[in-house]
C-alpha angles and dihedrals in degrees: 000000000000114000128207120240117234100204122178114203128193107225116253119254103240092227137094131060125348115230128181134201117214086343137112125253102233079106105081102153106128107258129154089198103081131191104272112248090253110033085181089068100094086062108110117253120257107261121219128234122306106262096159117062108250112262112240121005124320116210123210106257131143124240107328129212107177143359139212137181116201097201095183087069086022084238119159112213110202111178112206119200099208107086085354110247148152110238112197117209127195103228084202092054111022094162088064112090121264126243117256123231123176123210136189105255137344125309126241102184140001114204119187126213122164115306089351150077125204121215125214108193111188089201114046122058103236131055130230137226118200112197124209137262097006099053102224120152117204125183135221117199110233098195099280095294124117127254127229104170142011125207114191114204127110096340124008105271113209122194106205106202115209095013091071097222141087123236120218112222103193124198083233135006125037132309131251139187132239117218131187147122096320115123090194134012103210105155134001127191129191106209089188076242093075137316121274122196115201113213107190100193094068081035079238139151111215129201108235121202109202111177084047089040105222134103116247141179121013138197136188117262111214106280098299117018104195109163144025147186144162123254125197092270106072092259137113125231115208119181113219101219091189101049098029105238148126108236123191122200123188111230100218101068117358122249142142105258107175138358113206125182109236106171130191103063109309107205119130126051149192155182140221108179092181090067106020092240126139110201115207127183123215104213089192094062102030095244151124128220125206104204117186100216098178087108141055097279130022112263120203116239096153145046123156135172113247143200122276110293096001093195097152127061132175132157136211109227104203102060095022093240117152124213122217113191112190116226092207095058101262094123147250132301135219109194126192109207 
């Protein structure tokens, strides 16, 4: 049986020498978490074609770049990257047809909170909020730089990809920016036990202290950290597309739990707290895996065959169902454990 190793790991000293792979050097900050040889690698593999029926119901969207599932109007938010959209499904009536919301440029991330999604859109230099309901998207400038990611918690997080920093979006009052050694801010999770930052290009969690405004402690991520997301434990789950694993980081403070080998392309991931189950898809084998991770190691309860580049993943918690959303066009799919 495989086992899951329960690693502890003592956080880097962000000091010494800088060294960079296949970079040049007009970096020269001191950083001994350098740039991973390959900085692609947290890209998800190319799948191959589709052998195995897809599991559930697949819906007729086009590319899709991220999924969320409001569970509180069991509405289901597929955005679509060409022409970029929001389509809105009725859980209750997935064969109606969605309602159709364009948007400025591609989406990055959707994040659900309670009657709420929020967009992260990589081009454009604001980020929306659709209500629901109502429908009504509303946008917040971040300073001209693009967003790759949103954590709601306490204030609105926003990671903000190539321009190494994270924006506060406070409730009241105005925002700020929180700047570091981070050479990109591709995800950031708020664990409500502290605040983690993924950079993908040094394949790296950080430790982000919010209320002080600095980034602080960081440790290595597998060989190409990709993708990240709280559980109901105060941890972060981050899937390592290159190694092929399922890595969990405590938030306070940070260290590297548990290392788990997940083959076959782990990129997207998601989390059902009701249940305790992070669901991962393989984008080499054109799969999704449903991992129990209350105990000391993940077990496996599901596997089920996807759609082609399942690159996207969400979950509704209240019925259990998991959304696949294809990269390459092919739909997206509604699975009933």
């Amino acid at each position: 049986m495989r086992r899951f190793a329960a690693v502890s790991w003592i956080a880097l000293p962000l000091a010494g020498a800088l060294v960079l792979s296949g970079c040049s050097s007009a970096k020269s900050t001191s950083d001994d978490l350098q740039i991973v040889a390959n900085p692609t690698a947290a890209r998800p593999a190319v799948s191959p074609a589709v052998t195995v029926k897809p599991a559930g119901q697949v819906l007729g969207t086009g590319p899709v770049a991220a999924v969320a599932v409001d569970a509180k109007t069991a509405t289901l938010v597929v955005a679509v990257s060409s022409p970029p959209a929001l389509q809105l499904y009725d859980l209750a009536a997935l064969a109606s047809p969605p309602v159709n919301m364009p948007l400025y440029g591609k989406v990055s991330r959707l994040t659900a909170a309670p009657g709420r999604i929020e967009i992260a859109e990589p081009d454009q230099g604001v980020v929306q909020q659709l209500t629901l309901p109502d429908r009504k998207l509303t946008e917040t400038k971040t300073g001209g730089q693009p967003a790759s990611s949103i954590a709601y918690g306490a204030d609105r997080l926003v990671a903000m990809g190539a321009g190494k920093d994270i924006r506060v979006l406070p409730a009241a009052g105005p925002a700020r920016t929180i700047g570091g050694q981070l050479y990109s801010a591709d995800d950031v999770v708020d664990t409500g036990n502290g605040v983690v930052v993924l950079d993908r290009l040094r394949t790296a969690v950080f430790s982000v202290d919010v209320a002080g405004g600095k980034v602080n402690e960081g440790l290595r991520a597998g060989d190409g950290a990709a993708n990240a997301v709280a559980d109901s434990y105060g941890r972060v789950l981050v899937t390592d597309a290159r190694a092929g694993a399922l890595l969990a980081f405590s938030a306070g403070p940070l260290i590297l739990k548990q290392r788990y080998p997940v083959p076959g392309g782990a990129y997207g991931i998601a989390y059902d707290a009701t249940r305790s189950l992070a669901w991962v898809t393989l984008t080499e084998r054109n799969e999704v895996v449903g991992f129990d991770v209350r105990g000391g190691e993940p077990v496996e309860k599901y596997r089920f065959p996807t759609v082609r580049q399942p690159d996207s993943v969400g979950v509704d918690e209240k019925s259990g169902r998991v959304i696949v959303g294809s990269a390459a066009g092919e739909g997206t799919q509604v699975i009933q454990p």
